[in-house]
Structure formats: C-alpha cells, structure tokens
N, C-alpha and C positions, 0 to 999 in steps of 0.2 A: 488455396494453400496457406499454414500457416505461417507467419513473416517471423522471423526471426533474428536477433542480433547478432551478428557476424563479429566477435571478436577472439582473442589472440588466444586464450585458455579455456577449457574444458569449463570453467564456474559458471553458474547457469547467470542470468542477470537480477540484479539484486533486485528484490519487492520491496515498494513501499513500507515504509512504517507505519504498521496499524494505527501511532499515533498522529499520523499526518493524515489528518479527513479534509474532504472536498468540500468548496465552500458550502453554503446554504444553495444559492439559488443550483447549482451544479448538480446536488445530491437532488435538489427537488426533480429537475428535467433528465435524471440518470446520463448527466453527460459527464465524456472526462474533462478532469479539474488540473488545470497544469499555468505553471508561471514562465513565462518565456524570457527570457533575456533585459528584453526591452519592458516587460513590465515589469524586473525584480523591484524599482528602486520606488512602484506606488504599491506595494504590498496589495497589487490585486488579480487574483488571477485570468487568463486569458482570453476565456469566454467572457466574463463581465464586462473586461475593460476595452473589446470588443464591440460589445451590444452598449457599453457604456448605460448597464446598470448598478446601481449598487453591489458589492463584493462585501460577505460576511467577515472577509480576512481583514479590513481595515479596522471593524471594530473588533475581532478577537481579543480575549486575553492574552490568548498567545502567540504573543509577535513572533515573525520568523528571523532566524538568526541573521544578521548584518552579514555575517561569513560564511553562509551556506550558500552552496552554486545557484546560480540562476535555473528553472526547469524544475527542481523541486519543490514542491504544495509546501503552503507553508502550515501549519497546524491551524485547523481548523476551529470552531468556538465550542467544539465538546469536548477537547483535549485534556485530560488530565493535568497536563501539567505546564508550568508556565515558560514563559523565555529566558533566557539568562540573565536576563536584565531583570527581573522580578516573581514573584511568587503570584499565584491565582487569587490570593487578597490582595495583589496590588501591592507590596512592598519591596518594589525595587532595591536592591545593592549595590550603589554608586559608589565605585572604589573610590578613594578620597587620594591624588598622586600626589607624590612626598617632592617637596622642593628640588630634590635632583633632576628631577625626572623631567622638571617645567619644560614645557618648548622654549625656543626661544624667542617667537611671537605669538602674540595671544592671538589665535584662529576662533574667527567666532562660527557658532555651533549652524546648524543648516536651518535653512527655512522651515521645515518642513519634517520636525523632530519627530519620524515613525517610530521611533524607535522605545518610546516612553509614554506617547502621547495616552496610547489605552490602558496605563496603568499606573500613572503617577498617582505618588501619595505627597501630601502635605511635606512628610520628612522630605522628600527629594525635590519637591518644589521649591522648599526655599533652604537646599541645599548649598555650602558653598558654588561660588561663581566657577565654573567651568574653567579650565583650560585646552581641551581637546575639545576638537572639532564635532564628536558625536555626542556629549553630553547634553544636558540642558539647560538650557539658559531662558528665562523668562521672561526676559527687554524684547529678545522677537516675536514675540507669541504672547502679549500680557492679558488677550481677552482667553486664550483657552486654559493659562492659567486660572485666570478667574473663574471659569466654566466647571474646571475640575474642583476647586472649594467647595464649589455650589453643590457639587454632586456628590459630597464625602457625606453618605446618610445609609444606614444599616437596609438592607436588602428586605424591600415587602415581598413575602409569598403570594404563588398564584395559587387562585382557590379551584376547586375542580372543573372541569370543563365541561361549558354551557354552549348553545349554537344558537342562543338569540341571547340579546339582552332583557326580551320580556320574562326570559328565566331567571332573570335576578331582580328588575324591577318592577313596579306595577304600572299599567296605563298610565295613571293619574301621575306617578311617579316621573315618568317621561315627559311625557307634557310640561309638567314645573319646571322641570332642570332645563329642557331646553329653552321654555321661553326665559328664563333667571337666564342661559349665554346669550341670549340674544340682544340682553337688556345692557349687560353688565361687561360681557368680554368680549361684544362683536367691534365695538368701537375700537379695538386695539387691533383689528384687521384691515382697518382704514375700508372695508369696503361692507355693503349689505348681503346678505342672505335671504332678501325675500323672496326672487324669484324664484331659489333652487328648489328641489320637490325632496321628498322626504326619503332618505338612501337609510339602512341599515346603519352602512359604515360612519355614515356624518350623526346620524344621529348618537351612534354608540361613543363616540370623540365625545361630543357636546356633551353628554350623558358624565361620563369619565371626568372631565375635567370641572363640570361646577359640583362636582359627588362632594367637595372639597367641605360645602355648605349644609350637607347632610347633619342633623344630629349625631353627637359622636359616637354610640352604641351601634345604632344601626351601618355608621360609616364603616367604622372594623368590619361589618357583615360582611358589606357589597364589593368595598373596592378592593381586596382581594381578586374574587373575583370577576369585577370589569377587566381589571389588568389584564387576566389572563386571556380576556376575551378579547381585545384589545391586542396582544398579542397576536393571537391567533388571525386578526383580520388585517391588522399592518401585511403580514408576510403573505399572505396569500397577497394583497392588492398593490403589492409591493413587486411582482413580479407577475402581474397581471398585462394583459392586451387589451382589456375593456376595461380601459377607465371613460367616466363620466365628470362632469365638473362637481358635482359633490364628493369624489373619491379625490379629487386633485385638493379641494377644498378641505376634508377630514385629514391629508398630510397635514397641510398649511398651519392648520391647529395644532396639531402635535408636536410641530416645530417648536412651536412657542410656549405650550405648558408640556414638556416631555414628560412621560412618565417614570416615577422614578424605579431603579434596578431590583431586579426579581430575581430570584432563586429557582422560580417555575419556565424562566425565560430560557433557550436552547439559544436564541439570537439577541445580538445587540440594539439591531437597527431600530426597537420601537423607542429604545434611550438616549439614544447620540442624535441632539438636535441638527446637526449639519447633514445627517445622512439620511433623516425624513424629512428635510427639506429638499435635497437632493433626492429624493423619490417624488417629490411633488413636482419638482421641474421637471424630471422626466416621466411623469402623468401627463402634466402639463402639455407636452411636446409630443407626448402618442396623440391629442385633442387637435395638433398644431394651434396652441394657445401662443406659442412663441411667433404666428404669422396675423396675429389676433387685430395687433396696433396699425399694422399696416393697411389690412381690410378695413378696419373703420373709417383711418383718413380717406381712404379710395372711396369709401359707403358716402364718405360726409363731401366729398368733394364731387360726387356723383348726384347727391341729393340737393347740392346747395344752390338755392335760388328756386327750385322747382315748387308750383304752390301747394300743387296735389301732394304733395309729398310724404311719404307712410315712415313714421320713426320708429319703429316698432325693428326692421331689420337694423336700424343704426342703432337701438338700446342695446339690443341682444350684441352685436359686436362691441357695443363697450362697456357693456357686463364681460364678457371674457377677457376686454381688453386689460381691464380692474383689475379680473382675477391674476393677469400674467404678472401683472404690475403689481401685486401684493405677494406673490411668490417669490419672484427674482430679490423684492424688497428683504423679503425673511432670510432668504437664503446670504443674502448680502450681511445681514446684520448679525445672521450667528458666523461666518467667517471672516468678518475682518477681522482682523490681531488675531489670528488662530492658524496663521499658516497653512491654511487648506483654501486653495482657489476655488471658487465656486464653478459649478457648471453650467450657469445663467451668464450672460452678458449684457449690458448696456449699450441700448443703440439711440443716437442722439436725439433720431424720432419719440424716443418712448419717453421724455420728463417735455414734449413739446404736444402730445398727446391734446392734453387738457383744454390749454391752452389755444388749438386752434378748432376742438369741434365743441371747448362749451366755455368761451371766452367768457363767461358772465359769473364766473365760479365765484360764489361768496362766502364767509368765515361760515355754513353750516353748514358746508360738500364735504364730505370725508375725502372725493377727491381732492381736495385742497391739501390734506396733508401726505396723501399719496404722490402727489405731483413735488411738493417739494421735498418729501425724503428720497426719492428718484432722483433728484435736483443736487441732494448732497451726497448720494451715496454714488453717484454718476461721478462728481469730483473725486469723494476717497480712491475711485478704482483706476481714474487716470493717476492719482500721486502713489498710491502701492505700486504703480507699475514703473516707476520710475527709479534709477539704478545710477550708480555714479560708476561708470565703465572705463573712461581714461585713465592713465598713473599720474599724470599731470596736476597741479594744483589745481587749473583751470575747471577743471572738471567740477571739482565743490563749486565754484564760484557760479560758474553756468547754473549747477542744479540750484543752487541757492536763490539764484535769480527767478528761475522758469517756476521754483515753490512757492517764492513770496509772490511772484505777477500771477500765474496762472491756476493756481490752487489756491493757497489761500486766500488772492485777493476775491478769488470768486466763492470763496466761504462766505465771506464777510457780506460779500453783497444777497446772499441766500438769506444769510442771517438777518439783514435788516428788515426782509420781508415775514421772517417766521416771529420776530421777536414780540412785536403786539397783540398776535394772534389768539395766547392766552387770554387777554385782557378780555378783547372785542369780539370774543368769539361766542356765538347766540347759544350752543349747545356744546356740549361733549370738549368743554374749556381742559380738559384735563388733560386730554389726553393731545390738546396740541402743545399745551406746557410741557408735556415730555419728550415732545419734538424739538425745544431747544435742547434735551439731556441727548438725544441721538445729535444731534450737529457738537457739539462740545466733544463728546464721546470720539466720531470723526473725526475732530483735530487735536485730540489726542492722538490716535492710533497713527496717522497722517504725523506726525511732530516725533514717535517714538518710532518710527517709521525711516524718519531721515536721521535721526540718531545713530539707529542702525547699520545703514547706508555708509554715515562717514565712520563709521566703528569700525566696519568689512576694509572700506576704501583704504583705512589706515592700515590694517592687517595686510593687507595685500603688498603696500609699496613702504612700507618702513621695516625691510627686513632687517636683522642683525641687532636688533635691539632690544636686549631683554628686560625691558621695565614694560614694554610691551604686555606681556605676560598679565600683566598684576594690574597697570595702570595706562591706560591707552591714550587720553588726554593729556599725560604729560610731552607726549609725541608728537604731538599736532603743531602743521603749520601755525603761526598766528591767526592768518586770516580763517584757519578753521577752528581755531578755537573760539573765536570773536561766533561763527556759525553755531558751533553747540553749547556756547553760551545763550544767541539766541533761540534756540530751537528749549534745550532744555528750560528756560525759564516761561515760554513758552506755554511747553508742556503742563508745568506743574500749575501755571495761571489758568491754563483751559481746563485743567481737574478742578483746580479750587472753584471755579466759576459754574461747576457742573453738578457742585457738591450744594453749594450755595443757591443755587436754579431749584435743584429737588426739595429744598427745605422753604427755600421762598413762595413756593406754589404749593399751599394749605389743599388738601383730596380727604376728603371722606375715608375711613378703613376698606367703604366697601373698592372705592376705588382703588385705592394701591394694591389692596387684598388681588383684585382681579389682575396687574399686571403681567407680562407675560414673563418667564424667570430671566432671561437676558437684561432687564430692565436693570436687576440687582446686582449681573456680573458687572452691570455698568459704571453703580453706585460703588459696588466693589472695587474694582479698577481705580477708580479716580483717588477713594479714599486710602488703598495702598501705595500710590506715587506720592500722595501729599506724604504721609505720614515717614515713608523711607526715604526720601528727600529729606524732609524736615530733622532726621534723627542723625542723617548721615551734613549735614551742616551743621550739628549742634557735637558732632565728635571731631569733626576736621578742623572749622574755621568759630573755632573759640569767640563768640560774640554775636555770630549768625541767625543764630537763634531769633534773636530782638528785631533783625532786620530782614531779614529770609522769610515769610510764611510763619512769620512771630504770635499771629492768635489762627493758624488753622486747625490745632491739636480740638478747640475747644467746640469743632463742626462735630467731631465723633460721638461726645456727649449728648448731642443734640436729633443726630441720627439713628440710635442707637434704639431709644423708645418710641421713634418713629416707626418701624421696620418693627418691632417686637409686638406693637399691638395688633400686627395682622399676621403674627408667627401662627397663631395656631390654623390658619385657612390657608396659608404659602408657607410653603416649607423652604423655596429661595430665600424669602425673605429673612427666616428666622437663621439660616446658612450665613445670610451675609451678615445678619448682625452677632454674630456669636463670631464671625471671626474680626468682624470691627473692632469688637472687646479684647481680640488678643491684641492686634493694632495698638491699642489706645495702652492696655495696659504694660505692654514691651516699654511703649513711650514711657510711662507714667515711671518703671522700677529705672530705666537708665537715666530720664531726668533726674531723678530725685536720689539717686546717686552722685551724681554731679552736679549735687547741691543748685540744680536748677528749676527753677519755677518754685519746685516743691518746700513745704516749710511744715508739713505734717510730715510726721512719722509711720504714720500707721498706713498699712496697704488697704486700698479702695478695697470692699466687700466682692469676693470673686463673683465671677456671670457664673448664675446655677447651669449644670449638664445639660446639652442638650436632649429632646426626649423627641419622639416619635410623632410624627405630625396624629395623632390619632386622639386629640384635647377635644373639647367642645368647640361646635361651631361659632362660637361668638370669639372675640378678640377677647387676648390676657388684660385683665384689669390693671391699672399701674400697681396696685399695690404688692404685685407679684416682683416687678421690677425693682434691682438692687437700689439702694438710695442714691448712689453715685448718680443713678440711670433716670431716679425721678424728679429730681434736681437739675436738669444745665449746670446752672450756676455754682455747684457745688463740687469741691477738689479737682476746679478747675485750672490749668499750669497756667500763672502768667511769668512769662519771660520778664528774666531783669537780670543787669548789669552786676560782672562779680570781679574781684579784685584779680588783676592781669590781662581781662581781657580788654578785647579793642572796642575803641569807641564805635559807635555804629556807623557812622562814614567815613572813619577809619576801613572796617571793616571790608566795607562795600567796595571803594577805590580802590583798596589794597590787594584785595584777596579774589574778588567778584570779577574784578578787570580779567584775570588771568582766566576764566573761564570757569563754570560750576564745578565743586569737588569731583576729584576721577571716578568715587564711585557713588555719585549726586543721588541718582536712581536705581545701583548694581552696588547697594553693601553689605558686606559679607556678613559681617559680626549682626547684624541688625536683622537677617534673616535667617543663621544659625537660631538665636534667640528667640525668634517670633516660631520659628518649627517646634523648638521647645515645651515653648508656652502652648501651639493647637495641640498638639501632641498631648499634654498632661488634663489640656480641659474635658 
C-alpha cells in the first residue's frame, strides 16, 4: 500500500524543486538524496555522511541556503543557479552593514565558513573585516585563503571522451612522462613507487600531471583532454569498493598537483585538493592502510632476533605503512588553516614508526622526512585542538603556558633536528629544505591560531563594549595583550623566516617547477602577513616602519623572478607571483604617498596580464620580466626617518609595549586596496 502524508488540508505534498538535484555519489547508486537535521550544518547529505564518503554538496557552486529547513537537498552541482551569497562565476554580494547597524561586540565569524568557502572571489576576500558572525574573515582560515588566489585561473575545457589514455598518447609517450614523475615529482611524496605495478589510473595521474613538460603545441592538444579523462576516472574510483594501493596512490597525487577547473567537469571533486585527499584516506581505509603501522611494529617485533628471518613480509608492511603515512601527511597539509578537519588522525605510534623498526635511518631515507613531518604535523593538530574555554583570565594564562611548554617548545626541538638536513643531505637536498618551509608554515598557522582563540575568548566575556566591534585589542586584559603581542610578533617572525628559508636554498627551475601547488599557497601566506603587518604599522604607529619588519618589503622583489621563471610549467607558481606584485605594489603607491621610503615619482612598470599556462615548456627568460623584477636592487623602499615622527626606541617602548596595532594582521584600508588592485590586473 501506498504511504502517504497525513496532513490537515486537502494540498497534495509539495515536490521537490527540479533545481534541487541529488548529490553525485546518490544519483550514481539511484538512491534517495536527503539532509537530516544533524547534517544540515556540514552541507552534506545523509547517505555520504553516513558511509563517510565524499558528498558532491560540499564542493557545489551552489551552496544551500543558511535559512532553509533542515531535510531539504541542498542544490546540487548542475544547478543553474547560484546561492544568495553569489553568482555561478563566483561573485559573491557581501552587504557591506552601515555603522548603525554595528553589533555591539565584534562576534568573530565560525571556523568553518561553508557558506563562501566554494565561491569566494578575491573582491570578497579581501573584503572589509567582518562584523557578523557569518561573514568572512581570513585570520581563521589564512591557508584556504591562499588556496583560493591560487585557483583564480579561466576554466580549461574537457576535450572529447576517450576510455584509455593510449587514445591520446603514444607508447613511447607514456613511458617518458612517467619515468620524467618518477625522477622529478616522486621525491615530493616522500616515499617510492617501485614496487607498485602499473594501474591505468596511476599511470593516467603521472601522465596528466608532468604533460606540464610537453611542448607547447602539442600540450594544447592533449591536456584538454587528459582532463577530461582524468575526470571521468577520479569519480568512478572515487566511489569505488576495489581500491588497490595504486588507486590510493593516484588520489595522493592529485592532492598535490590538482587539476585545474573545467567547463567539461559535472563535479568538483577532481579540483578541491582536500576532498581528493579525503578520497585517498578513505581508499586508504577500504585496504585498512590505516591498521598498516601497527602490523609492522607487531611483523618487526615478531621477527626481531630471529636468524632465519624473511623481510620480505616486513617490507610489504612498511611499504603500506609509507603509504598511510604520506596520505594522512597530504591530507594534513592541504587542511590546516582552512577550517576543514581532516578525516585522518594521528596516533602517537605513527611519527615512532621509523624509529623503532629502521633505527639506522640516514640523511638519504625519504623516510627521514616523512618521520619528521609526522613529527611536526602531530604537534600542529594537538595546538589546533586547543580552545581557551573558561571566562576567567586564567584561562589565556594556562593556554599561554601549555603553548609555549608543549607545542612550541616541542617545535623547536623538531627543528633542530630538520635544520642541517639540507646542508648534509647525500640526495634529493631540496626537497628536505622545504621541510623547514612546512615547520615555519606550522607555526604560523599554530601562532594565528592562538590569535584567534584570544580574539573568540575576548568576544565572548567582554560584553557591552562597543569598540569591540572595530578594534578588539584595545579590550584586552594586560596580561593578554603582553600574549598577542607575543604571539603576533611571533607570527610575523616565522613568515619572515620562511620567506627568507625559500630564497636562501638556491633549486634548479626544474626543481621548484615540480613542486607541489601548496608549496606556493605557503610562500603565499607568509608573504601576505609580512606585507599587511608591515603596511598596517606604517599607517598606525608613525616610525614603525624603520623598526617593525623595516627591510622585509625588499623579500617581494627578490621572489617575484624566482616563482616567474618556472610560471610557464606551474601555473601556482605564476598565481602566487602575479599576486605578490599586487602585494608589493599596494605597498609601493601607499609608501610613496606618505612620503616613505619612496623618492622617485614615477610608478614601477605594471606586472604584464596574466595568460594561460599553455607558453612553451622551457621557463620565461628574464628579459620578459619587468625591470623592477630583474633588478632586486632596483626601486627598492628603504625606510627612513621623517619630521614628527618617533625615534625608533621611542617607538618601540612606547607604542610596542602596549601590544601590536589592533589591526597588525586584519586591516581594512590595506585590503580594500590590494582587492582593487587584483581586480584591475
């Protein structure tokens, strides 16, 4: 018999909205597609979050409404048309609320901003600072900010549809490119590929991602579509039962060079590096790759002392143990600062792995750097987990304490061990030099992390106070502003030093060319704190300038043609340097407005448009680069002393004491400005 709804008036029950479609994985398995109550608030629906698969709805365009009931689908990624919050190009309309309207304490926005995350534009990134609670704000979330820069690049077409990759390339073809990742991008996996046997899928990733290196005629041909092919294999094995360690291994990669957005695409998932990383965990977990580590210690503690002893079952277990361990590691690194928890965890066996079944590891193990970014990525996710929860003063004082003793002191001691590695390291020197730019990176996010914290903490227990609203530092206990004095200076010391690390360790093109695009939201990240820091002490505290981060403007310069000679093989790369330039040169018009640094008149030569990663495979020659760019040393700002303002230890004791400018790292004019400027380039 059919069931039917029992209510009060003759109206039959409303039908969905045609434009409300079921996720992806839903429609594929003809199940019904519904959001429950308890899942409205991760936009995903109840079968997925269930089976604890990926959910199409997270990356949609179009987000579902904040105000619509719980139990309602939310639009799916073919929908026509976008959320209220933005249009299907991405151009959010963040009402801008008029002074009346202020709360009367500044509420900072949530962790975990669904509401924008799949559709910010630049405009609304570095839109004014927020004052209600659902807007955006980019102090809690500064790596998915950076993610989204990375990813503002005109949509490549998928080209017709093929059902092997040898319809697009030849033998001889495949064979090159794979052995060129093996040579070139597998070291940035920290682990080896030799054992595994040769899968469609891994080879089609490998294929896909050094295609980068193709001559440029031919590139236009194929990567069209690879893409599309590429596509079409993610989602099927992305919702698959039969994974192998080369399908777990083909996410892993993707995570790291994503592909970039199609116009032939129906889904997200092959673009949003978190959520093919999130498909590789849970490959991973269908293998039980996550019970992987523990089997080995059991294998090596079973085996140890015995003479006959066959290593052969212990390799194979810490081959998969590798794998787990470079999965969890990816999946860690595109989600911290992005307010999206991973679905991997850390268990204290897994950074002790190494350690107890191959004590002999020397500077040419790739486990050597896998054991120690487990080492630092194991600290970041005990200090993100940590919350300042009483109303009590006490409560900063505690966290302040448990941060410096138990997280950072145990950075520090991490660090000492990663920091000569470069030097002494027999092989593949590079890529452990970017293993101090991952620990640096970490205390950053760790440092703007506790920022945050006491930013909430203040928001919560200083009610009735409307300066709140605008400026949150000036509300602070003493003792907590002495706190985000240290933490902020901090901050801006572990960018500088992270900026300064990339540029101090001299790579080959082909090397940076190959890294993986997170590398650059990193370089990104660092070089956006210094430079809004620096701008925002040079309009507040009149003399700052000289003594604040007085020569870090002059790093941009020097980055700038670093990152561009390998623009035309990474298209992050050429992303992060075309917005460094807006960076540098927001600095350069407001310096030299305020008659600082600056003593020329004339504006630095603008950074040409950018164009389509589809140049020749060889890197831009400098001569293409502005002169500003081929020069360092040329219309470089040096800070100097101007009539009225403070001596510089004036400065310091005077003004520094009281705690970094209220909005040191959050100012408004400074990124009004900088939206301007990406905007017009």
């Amino acid at each position: 018999m059919r069931r039917t709804l029992n209510t009060s008036d003759s109206q039959p029950p409303a039908k969905r909205k045609k434009s409300r479609q079921a996720c992806v994985a839903c429609r594929k398995h003809k199940t019904r597609c519904e959001s429950l109550e308890t899942d409205y608030q991760t936009l995903r629906c109840h079968r997925c979050n269930v089976l604890a698969i990926p959910c199409s709805f997270e990356t949609s365009d179009a987000v579902q409404d904040r105000g619509s009931p719980p139990g309602t689908s939310a639009e799916g990624p073919e929908s026509p048309h976008g959320s209220s919050h933005g249009t299907r190009e991405g151009t959010p309309t963040l009402a801008s609320p008029s002074s009346s309207s202020l709360p009367v304490v500044y509420a900072p926005p949530p962790r975990e901003p669904y509401n924008w995350s799949t559709s910010i534009t630049p405009e609304a990134l570095l839109a004014n600072r927020p004052t209600d609670s659902d807007a955006y704000d980019w102090l809690g979330v500064p790596m998915l900010a950076m993610q989204h820069l990375l990813r503002r690049q005109a949509s490549v077409p998928r080209g017709p549809a093929v059902s092997s990759i040898r319809d697009i390339l030849t033998v001889h073809e495949i064979g090159t490119l794979i052995t060129l990742f093996d040579n070139r991008y597998t070291p940035w996996l920290h682990i080896s590929l030799d054992h595994m046997n040769r899968h469609p899928f891994l080879d089609l990733v490998r294929c896909t991602v050094v295609a980068r290196h193709i001559e440029a005629s031919r590139r236009a041909t194929i990567l069209p579509r690879l893409y599309g092919l590429v596509d079409s294999y993610v989602l099927n094995y992305a919702f698959s039962t039969a994974q192998t360690m080369e399908s777990v291994t083909a996410f892993l990669i993707l995570s790291l060079w994503p592909l970039p957005s199609g116009t032939g695409s129906s889904d997200g998932l092959a673009h949003d590096s978190r959520m093919i990383a999130a498909s590789a965990v849970s490959a991973a977990k269908q293998l039980s790759l996550d019970q992987s580590i523990a089997a080995a210690l059991q294998l090596h503690v079973a085996q140890d002392g015995s003479p006959a002893r066959d290593n052969s079952d212990l390799e194979s277990a810490l081959n998969k143990a590798r794998l787990w361990l470079a999965v969890v590691s990816a999946e860690w690194t595109l989600c911290l600062g992005t307010g999206r928890n991973p679905s991997s965890q850390y268990a204290d066996e897994d950074y002790g792995l190494f350690k107890t079944v191959c004590p002999s590891l020397d500077t040419r193990s790739r486990d050597l750097r896998l054991h120690f970014l487990t080492r630092i990525q194991s600290i970041a996710q005990k200090a993100l987990q940590m919350r300042i929860t009483d109303p009590g003063p006490s409560a900063v004082k505690a966290y302040r304490s448990k941060l410096s003793e138990h997280i950072l002191g145990q950075l520090v001691g991490v660090y000492t061990c990663i920091q000569p590695l470069g030097v002494i390291a027999v092989r593949e020197s590079y890529q452990f030099d970017m293993l101090l730019i991952q620990y640096h990176a970490c205390r950053v996010l760790i440092l703007s992390h506790s920022l945050d914290e006491l930013r909430r903490h203040n928001a919560r227990n200083r009610v009735n106070v409307h300066e709140a609203a605008t400026n949150w530092w000036a509300t602070l206990h003493v003792e907590h502003q002495k706190a985000a004095q240290e933490w902020g200076l901090d901050t801006v010391t572990s960018a500088q030093a992270l900026l300064v690390t990339f540029l101090a360790h001299e790579a080959s093109d082909d090397e940076l060319a190959t890294a993986p695009d997170n590398i650059f939201a990193i370089i990104l990240m660092a070089a956006t704190m210094i430079m809004l820091s620096k701008t925002s002490a040079m309009r507040n505290y009149r003399g700052a300038e000289s003594t604040i981060l007085s020569s870090s403007e002059e790093l941009l310069p020097r980055l700038i043609p670093k990152l561009r000679r390998v623009a035309d093989i990474s298209d992050a790369a050429q992303k992060c340097a075309d917005s460094m330039w807006v960076l540098l040169r927001t600095w350069r018009t407001e310096a030299t407005a305020r008659g600082i640094g600056y003593h020329r008149e004339e504006e630095s030569p603008p950074l040409p448009p950018s164009q389509p990663n589809t140049g020749p495979s060889t890197p831009s020659s400098i001569s293409e680069v502005p002169e500003v760019l081929q020069n360092p040393q040329a219309d470089v700002p040096t800070p100097g002393m101007h009539e009225g303002s403070f001596p510089p230890d004036v400065v310091f004791t005077h003004h520094m004491d009281f705690g970094i400018n209220d909005d040191m790292m959050l100012d408004v004019d400074f990124w009004n400005t900088f939206a301007q400027n990406l905007h017009s380039t």
